[in-house]
C-alpha positions as CSV (number, residue, x, y, z in Angstrom):
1,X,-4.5,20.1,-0.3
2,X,-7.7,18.0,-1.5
3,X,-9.0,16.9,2.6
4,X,-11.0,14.3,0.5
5,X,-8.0,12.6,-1.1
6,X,-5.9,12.5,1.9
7,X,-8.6,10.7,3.8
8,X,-9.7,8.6,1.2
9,X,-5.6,7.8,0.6
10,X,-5.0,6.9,4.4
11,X,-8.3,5.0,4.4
12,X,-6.6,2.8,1.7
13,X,-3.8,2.7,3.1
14,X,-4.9,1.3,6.2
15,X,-7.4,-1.0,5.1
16,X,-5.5,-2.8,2.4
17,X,-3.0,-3.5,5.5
18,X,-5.5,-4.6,7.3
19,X,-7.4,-6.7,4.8
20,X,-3.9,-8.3,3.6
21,X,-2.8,-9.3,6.3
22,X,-5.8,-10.9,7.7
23,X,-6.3,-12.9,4.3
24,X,-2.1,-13.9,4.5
25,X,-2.2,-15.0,8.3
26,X,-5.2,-17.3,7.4
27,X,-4.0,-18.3,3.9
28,X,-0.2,-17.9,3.9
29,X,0.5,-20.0,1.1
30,X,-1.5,-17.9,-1.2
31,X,0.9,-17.5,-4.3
32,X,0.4,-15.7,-7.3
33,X,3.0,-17.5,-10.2
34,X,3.2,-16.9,-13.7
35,X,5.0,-19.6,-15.1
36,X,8.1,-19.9,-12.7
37,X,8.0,-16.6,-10.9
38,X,6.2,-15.8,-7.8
39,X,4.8,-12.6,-7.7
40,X,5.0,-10.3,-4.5
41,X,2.4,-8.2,-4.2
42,X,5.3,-5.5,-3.6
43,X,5.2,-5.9,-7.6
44,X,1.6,-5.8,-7.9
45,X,1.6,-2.7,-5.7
46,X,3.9,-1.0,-7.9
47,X,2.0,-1.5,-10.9
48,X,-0.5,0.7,-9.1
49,X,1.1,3.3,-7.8
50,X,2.5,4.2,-10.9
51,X,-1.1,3.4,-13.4
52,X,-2.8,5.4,-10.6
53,X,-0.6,7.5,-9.3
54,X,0.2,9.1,-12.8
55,X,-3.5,10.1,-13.5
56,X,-3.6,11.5,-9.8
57,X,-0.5,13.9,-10.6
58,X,-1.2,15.1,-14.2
59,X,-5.1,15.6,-13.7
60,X,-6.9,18.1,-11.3
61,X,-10.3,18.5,-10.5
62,X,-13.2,16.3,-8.4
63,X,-14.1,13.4,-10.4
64,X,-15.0,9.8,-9.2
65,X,-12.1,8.6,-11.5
66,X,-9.6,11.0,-10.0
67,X,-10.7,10.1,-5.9
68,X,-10.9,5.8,-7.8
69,X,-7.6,6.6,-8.6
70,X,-6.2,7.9,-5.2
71,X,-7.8,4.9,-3.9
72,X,-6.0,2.6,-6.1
73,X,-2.6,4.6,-5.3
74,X,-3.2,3.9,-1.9
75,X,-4.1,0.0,-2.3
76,X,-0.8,-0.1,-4.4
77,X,1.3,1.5,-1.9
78,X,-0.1,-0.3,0.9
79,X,0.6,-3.4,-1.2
80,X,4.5,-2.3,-1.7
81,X,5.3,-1.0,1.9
82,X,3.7,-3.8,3.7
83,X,6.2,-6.2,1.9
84,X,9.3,-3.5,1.9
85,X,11.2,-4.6,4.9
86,X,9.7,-8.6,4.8
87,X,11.3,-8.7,1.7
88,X,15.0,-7.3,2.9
89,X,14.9,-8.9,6.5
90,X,13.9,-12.2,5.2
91,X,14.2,-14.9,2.7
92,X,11.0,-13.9,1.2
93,X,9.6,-17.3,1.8
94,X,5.8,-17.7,3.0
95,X,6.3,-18.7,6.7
96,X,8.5,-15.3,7.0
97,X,6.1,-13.3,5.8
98,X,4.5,-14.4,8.7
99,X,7.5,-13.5,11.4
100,X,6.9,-10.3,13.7
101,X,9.7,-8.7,11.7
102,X,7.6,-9.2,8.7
103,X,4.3,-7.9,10.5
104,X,6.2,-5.2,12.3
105,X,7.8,-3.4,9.6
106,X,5.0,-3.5,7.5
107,X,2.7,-1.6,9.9
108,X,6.0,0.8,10.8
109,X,6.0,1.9,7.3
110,X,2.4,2.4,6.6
111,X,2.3,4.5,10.1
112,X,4.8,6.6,8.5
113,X,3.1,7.0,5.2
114,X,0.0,7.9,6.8
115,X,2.0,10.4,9.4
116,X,3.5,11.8,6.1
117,X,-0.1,12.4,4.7
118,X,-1.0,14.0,8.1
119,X,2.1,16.3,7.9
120,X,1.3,17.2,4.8
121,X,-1.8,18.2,5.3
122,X,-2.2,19.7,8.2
123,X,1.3,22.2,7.1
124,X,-1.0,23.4,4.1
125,X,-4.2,24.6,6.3
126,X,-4.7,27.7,6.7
């Protein structure tokens, strides 16, 4: 396993949590709407894990674009988990995102990711 690539995935992880839910607490009316449908970034996370997380699977090798794209993976799964359980627990409305249910299960879920990432790792040292 690439050591790189796991750090620079948790890294993203974490951060993007971090950043998100800084920007949300202060802003929580931030919508993104095309015409009549409000975007979660659940969605906009998904578009990245799969436009960055097909290029990490089907290329190998060091490259700035591959560890860009791990980054990116990592921004886009952040972006989904965070909004997983907020978006079955609630109503998905702005002031819920805000709820300890919201904040809670969002930081659950990427402290599981990132134990997976650990696990995962450290069962392929030798």
């Amino acid at each position: 396993m690439d050591k790189r690539r796991a750090i620079l995935l948790v890294v993203s992880l974490v951060v993007t949590f971090a950043a998100l839910r800084i920007y949300l607490y202060f802003s929580p009316d931030s919508d993104f709407n095309v015409g009549p449908y409000n975007i979660h970034h659940l969605f906009t996370g998904l578009l990245l894990i799969t436009f960055c997380g097909i290029a990490v699977i089907l290329f190998k090798g060091r490259t700035l674009v591959l560890d860009a794209a791990t980054v990116g993976f990592g921004i886009g799964l952040s972006l989904a988990l965070d909004e997983w359980v907020y978006l079955i627990t609630t109503d998905g409305s702005n002031a819920s995102y805000l709820l300890p249910i919201s904040f809670w299960g969002g930081l659950v879920m990427i402290t599981l990711a990132c134990l997976y990432i650990a696990i995962l790792y450290f069962s392929t040292r030798r």
